[in-house]
C-alpha positions in Angstrom: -29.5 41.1 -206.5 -30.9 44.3 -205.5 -27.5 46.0 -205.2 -27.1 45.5 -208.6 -29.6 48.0 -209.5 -28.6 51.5 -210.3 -30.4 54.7 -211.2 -32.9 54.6 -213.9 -33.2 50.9 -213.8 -36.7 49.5 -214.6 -39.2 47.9 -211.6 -42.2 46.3 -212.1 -44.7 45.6 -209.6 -47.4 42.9 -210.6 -50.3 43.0 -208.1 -52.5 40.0 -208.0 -55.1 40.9 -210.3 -52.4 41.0 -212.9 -52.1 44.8 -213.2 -48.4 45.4 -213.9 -46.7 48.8 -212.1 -43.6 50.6 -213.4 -41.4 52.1 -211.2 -38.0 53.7 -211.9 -35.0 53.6 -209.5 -34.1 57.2 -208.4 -31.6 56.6 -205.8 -30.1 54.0 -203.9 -28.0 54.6 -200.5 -25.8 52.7 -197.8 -27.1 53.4 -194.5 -26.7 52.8 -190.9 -30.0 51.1 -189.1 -30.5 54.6 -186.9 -30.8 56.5 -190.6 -35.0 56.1 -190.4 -35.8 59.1 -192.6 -35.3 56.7 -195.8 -38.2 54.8 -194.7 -40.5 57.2 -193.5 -43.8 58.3 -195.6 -42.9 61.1 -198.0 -46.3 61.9 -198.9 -45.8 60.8 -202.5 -46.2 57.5 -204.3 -42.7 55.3 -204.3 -41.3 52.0 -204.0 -38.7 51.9 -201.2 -36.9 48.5 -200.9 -34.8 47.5 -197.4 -32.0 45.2 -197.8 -29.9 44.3 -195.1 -27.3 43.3 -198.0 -24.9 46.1 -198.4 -21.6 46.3 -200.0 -19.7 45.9 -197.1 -21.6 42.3 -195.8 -18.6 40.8 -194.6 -16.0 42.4 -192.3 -13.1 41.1 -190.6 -14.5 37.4 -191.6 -17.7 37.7 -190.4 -21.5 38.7 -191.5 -21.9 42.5 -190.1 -25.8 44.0 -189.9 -24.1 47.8 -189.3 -25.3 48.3 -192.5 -29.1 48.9 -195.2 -29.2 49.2 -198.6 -31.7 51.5 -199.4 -33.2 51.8 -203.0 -36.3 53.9 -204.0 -38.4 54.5 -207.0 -40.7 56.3 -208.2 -43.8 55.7 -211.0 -42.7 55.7 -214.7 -45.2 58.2 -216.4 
């Protein structure tokens, strides 16, 4: 259900130990494979999920991978 999150939208992150991170949905985009530059390192601290679930799934009938669903946050202060 990642596509259903939209900006500002809560994340948390519970590591093993138990220690709980917050993260806050900043953007979310529909991209083409090629469009790298949304999951290259940004030199700052984010969460950047990769779905291959976009909005547009099924075309013509049939399951289509054209497309990425991009959506990032970043740390709740």
């Amino acid at each position: 259900r990642v596509k259903e999150l939209k900006r500002g939208a809560l994340i948390i992150i519970t590591t093993a130990s138990g220690k709980q991170m917050k993260y806050q949905v900043t953007n979310a985009v529909q991209v083409t494979p090629d469009q790298v530059q949304y999951i290259l390192p940004t030199g700052k601290e984010q969460v950047t999920l990769v779905s291959c679930i976009g909005d547009n799934v099924v075309q013509n009938g049939s399951v289509t991978k054209k497309y990425r669903l991009i959506t990032i946050a970043e740390p709740v202060k």
